[in-house]
N, C-alpha and C positions, 0 to 999 in steps of 0.2 A: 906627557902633559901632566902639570901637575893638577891635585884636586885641589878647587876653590870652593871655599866653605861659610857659612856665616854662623859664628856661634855665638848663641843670644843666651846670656846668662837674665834670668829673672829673680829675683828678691822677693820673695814675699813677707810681710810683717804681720801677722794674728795677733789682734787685740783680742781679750777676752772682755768682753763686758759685762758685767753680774746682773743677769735679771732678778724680776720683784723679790722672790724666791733665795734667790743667791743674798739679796742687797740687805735682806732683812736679818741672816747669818752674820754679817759683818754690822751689824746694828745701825744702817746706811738706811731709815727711812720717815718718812714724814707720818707723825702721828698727832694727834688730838688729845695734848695734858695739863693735866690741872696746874694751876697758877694760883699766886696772893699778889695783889697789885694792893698799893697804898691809895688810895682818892682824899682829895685835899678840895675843898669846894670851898671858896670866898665868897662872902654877897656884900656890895658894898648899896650906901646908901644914895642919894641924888647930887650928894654936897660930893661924892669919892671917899666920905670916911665907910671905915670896915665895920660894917654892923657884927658880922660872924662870920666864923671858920667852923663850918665843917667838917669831919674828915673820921676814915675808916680802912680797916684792912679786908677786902673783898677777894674770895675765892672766885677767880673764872680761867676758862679756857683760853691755851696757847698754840698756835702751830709751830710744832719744832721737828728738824730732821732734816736730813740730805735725800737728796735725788741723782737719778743716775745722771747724768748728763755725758755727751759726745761729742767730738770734733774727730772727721776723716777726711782724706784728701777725695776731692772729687772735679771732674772735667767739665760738670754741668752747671757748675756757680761760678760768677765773676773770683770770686775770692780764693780760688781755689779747694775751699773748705768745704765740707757740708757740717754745718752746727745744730745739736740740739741739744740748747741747756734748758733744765727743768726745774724746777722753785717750790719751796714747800710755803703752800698758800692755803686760804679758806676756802671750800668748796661754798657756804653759804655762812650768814651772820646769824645770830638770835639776841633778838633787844632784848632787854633784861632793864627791869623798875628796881634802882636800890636806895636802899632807904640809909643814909649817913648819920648816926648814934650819936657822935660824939660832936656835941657843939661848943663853941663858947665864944665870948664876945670881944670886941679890939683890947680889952685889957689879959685877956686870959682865964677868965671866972667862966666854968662851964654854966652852959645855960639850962633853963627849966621848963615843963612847959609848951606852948604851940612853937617856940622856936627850938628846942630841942633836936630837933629832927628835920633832917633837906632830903628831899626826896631828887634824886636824879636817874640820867635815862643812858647805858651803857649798852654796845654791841659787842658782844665775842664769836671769835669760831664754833660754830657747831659741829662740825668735823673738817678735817683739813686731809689733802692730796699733793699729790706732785701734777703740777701745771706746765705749759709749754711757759717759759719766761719771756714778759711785758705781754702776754696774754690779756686783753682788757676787753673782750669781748663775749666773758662769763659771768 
């Protein structure tokens, strides 16, 4: 008689995925850094002509970085996948009052004076993390 045999070769494939730890070595992470944004403020008048411009170079905060993110095969999702991508977002805002220096008026002659200055209202990150991604319920 001969021997009847089943021989099941399996494949295994090891991803390595870098944790916080690891990710931070590879300079793979979301941080909370300084920034200059330009602000440009118009005010016009009742008629639509430009009474004044505005505008200033402002220091605030930016969320910048990667996050790990995963796709593996899985048997428990329609897609066959299991997905988790992550997003370098704002954990929370801070309003911030800034005050715009440089004015001048629809011809370009800076102005003097109570119109001198526009006061406006801006949000930045206050510190930033990795989020699960379309996350909208923080």
């Amino acid at each position: 008689m001969w021997w009847c045999g089943v021989l099941m070769v399996v494949t295994a494939v090891v991803v390595v995925v870098p944790d916080a730890t690891q990710a931070r070595s590879y300079g793979v992470e979301c941080e909370t850094l300084p920034s200059t944004i330009h602000i440009s403020k118009e005010e016009y008048d009742d008629t639509g002509r430009l009474v004044r411009v505005c505008e200033e170079d402002v220091a605030v905060n930016k969320c910048e970085g990667a996050c790990v993110s995963k796709v593996q095969p899985s048997v428990n999702t329609p897609s066959g996948f299991l997905k988790d991508c992550r997003c370098c977002r704002e954990v929370h805002l801070r309003a911030r009052d800034i005050t715009l220096t440089h004015c001048y008026d629809g011809d370009g002659a800076r102005l003097s004076g109570a119109k001198a200055t526009q006061h406006v209202k801006l949000r930045e990150p206050a510190d930033c993390q990795c989020f699960k991604c379309g996350d909208s319920t923080r």
